[in-house]
N, C-alpha and C positions, 0 to 999 in steps of 0.2 A: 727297393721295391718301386719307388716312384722311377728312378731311371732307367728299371726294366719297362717300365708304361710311356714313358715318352719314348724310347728306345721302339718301340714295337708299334706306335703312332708314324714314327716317323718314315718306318717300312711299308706304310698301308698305301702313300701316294703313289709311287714306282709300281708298285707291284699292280697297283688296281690300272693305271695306265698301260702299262705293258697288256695285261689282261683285256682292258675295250680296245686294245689294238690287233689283237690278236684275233678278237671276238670276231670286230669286224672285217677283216680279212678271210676266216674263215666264210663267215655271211658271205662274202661278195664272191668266193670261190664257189659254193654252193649253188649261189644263183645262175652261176656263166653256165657251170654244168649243167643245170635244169636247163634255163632258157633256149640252150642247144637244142634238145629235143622239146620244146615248148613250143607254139607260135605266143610270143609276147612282143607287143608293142615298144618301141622306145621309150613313149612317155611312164609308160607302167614301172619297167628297168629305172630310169633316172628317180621316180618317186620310191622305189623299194629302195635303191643307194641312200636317199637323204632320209629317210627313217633308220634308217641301220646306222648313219653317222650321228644322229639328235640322239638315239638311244646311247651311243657311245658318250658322248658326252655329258648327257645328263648325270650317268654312272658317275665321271671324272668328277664332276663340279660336286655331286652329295659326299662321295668320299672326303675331297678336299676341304669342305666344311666340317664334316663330324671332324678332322684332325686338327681344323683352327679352332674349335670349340674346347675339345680336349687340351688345348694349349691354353687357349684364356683363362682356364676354370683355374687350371696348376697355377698359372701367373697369382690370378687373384686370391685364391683362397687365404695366404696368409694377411695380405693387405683387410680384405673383407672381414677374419676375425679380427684382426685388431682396431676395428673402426666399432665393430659392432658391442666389443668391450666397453670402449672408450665410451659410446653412446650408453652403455646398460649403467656404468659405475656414474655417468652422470645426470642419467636423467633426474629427473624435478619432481619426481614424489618419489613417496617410498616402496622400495621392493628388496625382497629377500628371495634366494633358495634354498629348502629344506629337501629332505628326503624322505620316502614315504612313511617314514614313520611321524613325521615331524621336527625332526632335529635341524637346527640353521644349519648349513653348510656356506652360506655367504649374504651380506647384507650390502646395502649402499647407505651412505653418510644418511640422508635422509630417514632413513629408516630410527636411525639413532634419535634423529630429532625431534620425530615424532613418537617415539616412544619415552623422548626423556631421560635417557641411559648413557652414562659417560664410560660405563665399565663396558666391554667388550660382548657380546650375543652370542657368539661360534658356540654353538654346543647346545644351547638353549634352547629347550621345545616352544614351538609356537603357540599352541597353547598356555605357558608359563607367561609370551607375551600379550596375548588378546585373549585369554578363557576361553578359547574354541581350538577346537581340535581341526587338523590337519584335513579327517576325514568328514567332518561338517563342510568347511568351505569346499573341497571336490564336489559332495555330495549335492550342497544346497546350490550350485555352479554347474550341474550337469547340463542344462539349458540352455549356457551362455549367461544363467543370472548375476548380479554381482549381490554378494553377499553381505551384508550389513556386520561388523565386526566393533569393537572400541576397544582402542588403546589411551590409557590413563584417561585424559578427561575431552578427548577427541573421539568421532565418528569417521569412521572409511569404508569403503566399496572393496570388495577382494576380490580380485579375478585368477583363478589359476592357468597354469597351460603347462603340458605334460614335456619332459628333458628326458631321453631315451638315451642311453649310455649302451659301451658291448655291457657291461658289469653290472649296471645300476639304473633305477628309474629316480629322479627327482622332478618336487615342481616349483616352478617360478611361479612367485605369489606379489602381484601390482594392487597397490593399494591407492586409491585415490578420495580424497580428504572432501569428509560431506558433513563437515560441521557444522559451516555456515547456513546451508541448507535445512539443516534441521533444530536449527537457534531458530529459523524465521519459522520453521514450520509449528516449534514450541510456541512462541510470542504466538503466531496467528492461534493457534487452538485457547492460550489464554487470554487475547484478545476478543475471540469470538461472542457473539452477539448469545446474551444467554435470556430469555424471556419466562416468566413467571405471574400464573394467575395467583391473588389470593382473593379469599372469601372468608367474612367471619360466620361462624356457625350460626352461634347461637344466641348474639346479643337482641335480636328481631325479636325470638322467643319470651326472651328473660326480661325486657322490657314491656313489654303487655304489662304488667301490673305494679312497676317502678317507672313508669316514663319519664317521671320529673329526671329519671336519674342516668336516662338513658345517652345524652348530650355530653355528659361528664366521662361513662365509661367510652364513646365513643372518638373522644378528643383523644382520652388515653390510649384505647388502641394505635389512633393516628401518630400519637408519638414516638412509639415504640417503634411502628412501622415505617416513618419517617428517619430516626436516627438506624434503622439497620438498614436503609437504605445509602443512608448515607456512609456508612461503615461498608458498604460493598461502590462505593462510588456509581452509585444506579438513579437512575430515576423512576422514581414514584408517583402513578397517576391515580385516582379515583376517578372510577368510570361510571359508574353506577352507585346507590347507597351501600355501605358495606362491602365494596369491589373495587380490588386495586390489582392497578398492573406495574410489575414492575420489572425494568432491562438493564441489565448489567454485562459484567465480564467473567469471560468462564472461570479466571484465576478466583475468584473471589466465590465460586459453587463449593471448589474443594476446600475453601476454609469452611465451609458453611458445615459441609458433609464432616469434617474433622470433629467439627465440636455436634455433630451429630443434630446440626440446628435447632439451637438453643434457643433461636428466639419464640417458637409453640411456649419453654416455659415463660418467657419474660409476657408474653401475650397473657397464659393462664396467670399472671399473677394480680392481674387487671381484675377487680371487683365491681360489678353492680350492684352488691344487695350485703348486708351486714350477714347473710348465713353463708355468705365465704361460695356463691357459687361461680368457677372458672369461665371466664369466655374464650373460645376456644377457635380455630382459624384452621383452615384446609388452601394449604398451597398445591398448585399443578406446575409442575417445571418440567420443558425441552431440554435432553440433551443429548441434539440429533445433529447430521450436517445437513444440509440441502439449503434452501432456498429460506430467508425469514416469514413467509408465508407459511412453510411447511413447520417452522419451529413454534407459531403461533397457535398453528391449530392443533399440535402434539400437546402443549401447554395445557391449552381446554380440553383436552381429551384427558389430562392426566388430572385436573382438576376435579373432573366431571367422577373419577376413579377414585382418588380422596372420598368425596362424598359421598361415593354409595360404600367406601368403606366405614363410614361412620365421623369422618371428619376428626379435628384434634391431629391433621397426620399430614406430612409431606408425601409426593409422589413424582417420583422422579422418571420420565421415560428414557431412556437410553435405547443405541442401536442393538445392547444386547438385551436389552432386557426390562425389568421395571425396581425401580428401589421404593423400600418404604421406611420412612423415619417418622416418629411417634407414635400418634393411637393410644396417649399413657389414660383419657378418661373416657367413659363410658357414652354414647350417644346420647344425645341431646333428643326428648320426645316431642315431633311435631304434633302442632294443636290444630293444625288444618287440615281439611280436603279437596284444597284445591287440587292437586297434583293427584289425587282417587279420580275425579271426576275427568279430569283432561285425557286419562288413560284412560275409562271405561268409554267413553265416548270414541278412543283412535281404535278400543280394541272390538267392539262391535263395528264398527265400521268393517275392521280388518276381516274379521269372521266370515260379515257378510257375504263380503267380496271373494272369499273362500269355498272351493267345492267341496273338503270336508276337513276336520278337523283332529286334528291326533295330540294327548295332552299325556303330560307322565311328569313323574318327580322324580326322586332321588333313589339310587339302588337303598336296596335294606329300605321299603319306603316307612315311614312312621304315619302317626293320624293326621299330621299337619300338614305333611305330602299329598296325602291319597284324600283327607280331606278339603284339601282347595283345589285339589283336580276334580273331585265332584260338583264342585260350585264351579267351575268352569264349564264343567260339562252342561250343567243346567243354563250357565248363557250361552252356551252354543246351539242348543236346544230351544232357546226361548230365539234363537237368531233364525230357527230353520235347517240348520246347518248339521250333516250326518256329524256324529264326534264319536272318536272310541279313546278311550283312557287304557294305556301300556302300562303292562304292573306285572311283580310276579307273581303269575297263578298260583302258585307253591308254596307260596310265604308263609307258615303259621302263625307270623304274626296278624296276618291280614284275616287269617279263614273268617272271625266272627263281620267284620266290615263288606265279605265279598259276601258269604250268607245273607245279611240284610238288603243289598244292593239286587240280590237276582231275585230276590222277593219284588221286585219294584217292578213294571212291565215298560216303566222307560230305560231299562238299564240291561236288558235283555240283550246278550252280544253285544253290550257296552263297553266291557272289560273284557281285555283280550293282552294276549304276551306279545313279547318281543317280535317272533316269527311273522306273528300275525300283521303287525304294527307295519313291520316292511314291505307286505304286498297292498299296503292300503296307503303307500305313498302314490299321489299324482303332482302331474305339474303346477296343480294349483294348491295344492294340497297346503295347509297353516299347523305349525306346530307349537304348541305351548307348554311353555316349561315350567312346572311351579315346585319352589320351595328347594331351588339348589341354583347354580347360576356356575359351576363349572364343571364344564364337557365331562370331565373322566369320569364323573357321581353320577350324571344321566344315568337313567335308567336302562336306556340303550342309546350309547352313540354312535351306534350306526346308523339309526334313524335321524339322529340331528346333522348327521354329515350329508346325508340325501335329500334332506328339505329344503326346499330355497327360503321360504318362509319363515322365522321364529318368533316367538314373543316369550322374554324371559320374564318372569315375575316370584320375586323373592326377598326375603329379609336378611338374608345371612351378607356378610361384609363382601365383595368383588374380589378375590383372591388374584387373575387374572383376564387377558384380551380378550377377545373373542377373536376366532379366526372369522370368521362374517360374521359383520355388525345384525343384531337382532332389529325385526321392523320396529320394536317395542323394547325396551329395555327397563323395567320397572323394576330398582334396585332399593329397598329402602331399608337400612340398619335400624331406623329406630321403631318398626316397628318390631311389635311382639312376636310375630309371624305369620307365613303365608297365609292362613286362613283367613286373618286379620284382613289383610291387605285384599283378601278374595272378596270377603263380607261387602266392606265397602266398595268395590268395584258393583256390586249385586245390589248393594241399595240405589247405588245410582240410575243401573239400569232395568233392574226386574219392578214389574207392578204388584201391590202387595197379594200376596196368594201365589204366586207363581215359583216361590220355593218351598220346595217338599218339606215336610216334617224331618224327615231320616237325613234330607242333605243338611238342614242346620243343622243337627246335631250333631254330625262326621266334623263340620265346620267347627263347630261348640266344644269337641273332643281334642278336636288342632291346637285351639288356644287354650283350654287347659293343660294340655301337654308343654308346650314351650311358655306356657308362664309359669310353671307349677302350681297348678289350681293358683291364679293369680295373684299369686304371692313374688313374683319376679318378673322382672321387664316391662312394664305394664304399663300405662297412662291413662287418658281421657278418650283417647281414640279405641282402646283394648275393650273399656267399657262399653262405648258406644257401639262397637260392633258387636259385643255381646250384650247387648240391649236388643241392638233389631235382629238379631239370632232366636234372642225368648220372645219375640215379638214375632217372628216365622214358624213359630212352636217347635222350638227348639228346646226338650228337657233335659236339664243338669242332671237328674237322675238316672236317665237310659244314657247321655254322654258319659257319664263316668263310670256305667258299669263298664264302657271298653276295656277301665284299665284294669279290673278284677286279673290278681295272677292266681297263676294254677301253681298247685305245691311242689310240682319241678322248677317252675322258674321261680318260688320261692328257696326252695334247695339252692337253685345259681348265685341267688346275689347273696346268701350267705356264704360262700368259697371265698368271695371277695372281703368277706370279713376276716378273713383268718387268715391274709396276707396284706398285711399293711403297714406300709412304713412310712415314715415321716423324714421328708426331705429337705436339709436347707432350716429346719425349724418351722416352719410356717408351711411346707408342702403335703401332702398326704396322697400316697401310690399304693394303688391295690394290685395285685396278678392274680391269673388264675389263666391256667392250660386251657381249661373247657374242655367239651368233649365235639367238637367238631361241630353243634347244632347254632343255626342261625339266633337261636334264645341266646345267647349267651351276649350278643348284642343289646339286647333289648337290658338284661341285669347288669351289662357295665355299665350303663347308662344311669339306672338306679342303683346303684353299688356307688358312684360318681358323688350323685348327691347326698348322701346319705355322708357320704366324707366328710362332707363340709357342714355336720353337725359338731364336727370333733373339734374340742376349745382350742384357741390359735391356728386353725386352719383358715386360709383365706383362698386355699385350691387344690383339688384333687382330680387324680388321674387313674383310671382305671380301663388297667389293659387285658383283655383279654385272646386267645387263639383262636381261629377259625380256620380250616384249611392251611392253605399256606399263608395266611393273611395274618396280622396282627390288630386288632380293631385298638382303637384309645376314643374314651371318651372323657371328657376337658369339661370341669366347671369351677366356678369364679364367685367369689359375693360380691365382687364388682370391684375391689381392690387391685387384681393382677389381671390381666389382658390376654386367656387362654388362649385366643385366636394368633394374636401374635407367636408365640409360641409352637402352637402344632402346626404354621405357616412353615415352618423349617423343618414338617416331617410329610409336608403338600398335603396338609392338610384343610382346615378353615370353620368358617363359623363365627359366633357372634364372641364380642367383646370378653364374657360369660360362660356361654356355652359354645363348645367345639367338639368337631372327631377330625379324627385320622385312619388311617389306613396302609400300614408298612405291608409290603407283600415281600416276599419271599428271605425273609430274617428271621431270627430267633429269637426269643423273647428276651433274653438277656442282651441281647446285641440293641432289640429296639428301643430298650429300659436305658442304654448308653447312649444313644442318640438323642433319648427324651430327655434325661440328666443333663445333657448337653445343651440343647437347645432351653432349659429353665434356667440353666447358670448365666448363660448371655443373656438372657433377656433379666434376670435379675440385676446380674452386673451392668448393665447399663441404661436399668429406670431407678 
């Protein structure tokens, strides 16, 4: 074969010369004839002859090279494989050929070396040698990327390139060795600068009426907080009274995260007072990359998160996300108002400065919701200021509340739905959120994604971010609830007479609902706003007719007696289908409580159907941490009380997820 091709190479010069000889000869015969009967010049004849000779030539000289080329190629080619062997069995990292299935069909020494193998490879899937298949690295390489692979206790880059056979495709796989690169990349990441606020909750509090003793438990803290510093090889400053900062190395976070940050308990076991009550510490920790300015103020943002979830609790930012460790005890009850007064004063301001005002709570709203949107409404009104309150029309739990309300002639097109809510967004427009504080529970968040403006105000724990910071953020666990937190906002800035009879009592209604006729969550401040409530003529008598049930919704929360089990020993779970009506809500709630009459319960859950929804409502006598808990069904709420809300599952399937998420949180408090 080959020396039929050089054989017929070698026939091409002769022939192609004979040929422009011939060529041009004819030309020049051609021309004599013409020019005979032509008038043509000499100079024309002499330049037509040297074109017709360069053409001839040009011809000679391209043939003659495609045949020197054809000849060098033949020369080299066997010289050129065996160079290109020699260079592939010797190069300096490692590489193999497999076939497209994966099977080696050849390796180099290195290859061995790197994988650690004295016994022979031929045959061997590549897979069998790196846990990745053949058609990963092509796939994840389609780019030109190199693809991150490990053999034994090494790191390589895999590049493929395709070997096209008459018979066969295989690919050659170059591996080049990135260990060292990501030793330093480990070292740096646990090296990195890792920054942490803490705050102690509640030794400020606890001391008001033990001072003498307050020096003592506050050394103690310093100990504690001093030797875990040292234990992370950090440094520990006091910035402020009861404020420390402290920087370490990221290796020493994931021990921290292991033992689940033990030192909350070594802190709670710190005593002020002979009745054994805990002090307790809210850490904020960065763990972001960027800039140590960017990691400091992640810290205080995650700090800031702790606290409004109640404190007792670490908070962890990360790039993906947010972690929380602790929250094993109950919120500590602030005895001041400074922090009422600082907010009613930025939120009148805000008002003012507002063309009009749109306020709404929580879907399914309750009296705590819709009553500290009415005391909102009445300072937006005592501001000047147009306000309509978003709620649903439809609610039967609302009819008796909206009846009273359109009795009023300031409340007249005060209340309005959704629909309404959205054409009465402007650019200046302010919205106020009371008694929920995450987007999905909004009443409508299609209206909080339209407003440039918000002011969140609520008692339930911060579940999550916000995607735009509110102008106002008024987060507070310990108190009893929103109305609470409204009252006081109201004393500071209404003059007396200027709240209606019927708005205290919606307000008056709030707070017996989320205390249970105050009997739960309650303090000094719970009273005192329900002081100047009966001081607004606010009566406990027309507030508590709100909660009269009607003999359907008394039928509800008996179905919930008649399925009830006891979970874990100490749990208590009710079910009930429902029949699709919004009540059915309102009885898991009282179905809830009523559980936790039952001896050795310290927590009940009762779920109910609604649509495609599953509602759960979570309560606690303060021993176990419902919030925690229905937090891993996105849910939320207080330490005590909680709901949830699974949509599109089955009652049985959300009963295994709720089982689920009470076992881990039992199993590890």
């Amino acid at each position: 074969m080959k020396k039929n091709k050089k054989a017929k190479a070698n026939k091409i010069l002769p022939m192609s010369i004979v040929g422009c000889i011939m060529l041009a000869v004819a030309l020049l015969v051609v021309y004599v004839f013409v020019s005979s009967f032509t008038e043509i010049s000499p100079l024309g004849s002499g330049i037509a002859v040297i074109l017709i000779y360069l053409l001839s030539v040009f011809a000679i000289l391209t043939v003659y090279l495609r045949k020197m080329r054809i000849d060098t190629d033949e020369k080299l080619a066997p010289a050129l494989g065996s160079i290109m062997l020699d260079i592939v069995t010797k190069m300096h990292f490692p590489m193999l050929i497999c076939d497209e299935s994966g099977k080696v069909v050849w390796y180099n020494k290195n290859l061995s070396y790197a994988a650690g193998r004295t016994s022979p490879l031929h045959g061997m899937n590549i897979e069998q040698l790196c846990a990745v298949r053949i058609s990963q690295i092509v796939e994840g390489g389609e780019d030109g990327k190199d693809v991150p692979i490990t053999i034994g206790e090494r790191f390589f880059l895999a590049k493929h390139y395709k070997i096209r056979t008459a018979k066969k495709g295989y690919w050659l796989i170059t591996l080049t060795d990135n260990t060292e690169l990501q030793q330093l990349l480990a070292r740096f990441d646990s090296e990195k600068t890792v920054i942490a606020y803490i705050v102690i909750d509640n030794i400020e509090e606890l001391s008001r009426q033990l001072q003498e003793r307050y020096h003592s438990a506050g050394s103690g803290i310093d100990a504690v907080l001093k030797k875990w510093a040292k234990e992370t090889g950090g440094v520990l400053k006091e910035y402020e009274r009861d404020k420390y900062l402290l920087i370490f190395e990221a290796r020493h976070l994931e021990q921290c995260i292991a033992h689940r940050f033990d030192i909350l308990d070594e802190i709670r076991d710190v005593r002020i007072d002979d009745q054994g009550t805990p002090i307790t510490v809210s850490i904020g920790i960065a763990k972001i990359d960027g800039a140590l300015a960017e990691r400091e103020q992640t810290a205080r943002s995650a700090l800031e998160m702790a606290l409004q979830r109640g404190g007792d609790q670490v908070v962890i930012k990360t790039a993906e996300g947010v972690e929380f460790y602790g929250g094993r005890t109950k919120t500590v009850q602030k005895r001041t108002k400074v922090r009422a007064r600082v907010v009613a004063n930025q939120l009148t301001a805000l008002i003012k400065r507002s063309d009009n005002v749109l306020i709404m709570g929580h879907r399914y709203a309750d009296f705590d919701s819709i009553g500290s949107a009415v005391g909102l409404a009445r300072l937006a009104m005592f501001c000047g200021v147009k306000v309509n309150i978003v709620t649903d029309l439809s609610d039967p739990n609302l009819a008796g509340v909206l009846e009273k309300l359109q009795k009023l002639p300031d409340y007249r097109g005060v209340v309005i739905d959704r629909a309404t809510g959205l054409d009465m967004i402007r650019s200046n427009t302010l919205l106020i959120v009371a008694d929920v504080n995450n987007t999905d529970h909004f009443e409508s968040p299609d209206i909080a994604k339209n407003v440039y403006k918000t002011v969140i105000i609520d008692h339930h724990r911060k579940t999550a971010e916000f995607e735009v910071e509110p102008e106002i953020s008024y987060i507070e666990p310990s108190a009893s609830s929103a109305s609470e937190l409204v009252a006081e906002i109201l004393e500071q800035c209404l003059p007396p007479g200027a709240l209606l009879r019927e708005e205290a009592e919606l307000l008056f209604a709030g707070i017996l609902l989320d205390t249970k006729q105050f009997s739960r969550n309650t303090s000094t401040r719970t009273f005192s706003s329900a002081l100047y409530l009966r001081g607004a003529g606010a009566n406990p008598t027309e507030a508590q007719a709100f909660f009269k049930t009607a003999l359907d919704d008394f039928v509800r929360e008996a179905k919930f007696e008649n399925n009830v089990v006891i979970y874990r020993t100490i749990i208590a779970i009710a079910l009930s289908e429902g029949d699709g009506n919004p009540a059915d809500r309102i009885a898991a709630a009282k179905a809830a409580d009523k559980l936790l009459t039952i001896n050795n319960v310290v927590a009940a859950f009762a779920l109910v159907r609604i649509g495609n929804t599953v509602h759960i409502s979570a309560r606690s006598n303060g021993s176990v941490n419902v919030q925690l808990i229905l937090e891993k069904l996105e849910g939320g709420g207080h330490y005590d009380v909680a709901g949830a809300q699974v949509e599109n599952m089955t009652m049985n399937d959300t009963l295994v997820l709720l089982k689920r998420a009470i076992d881990e949180y039992l199993d590890n408090n």
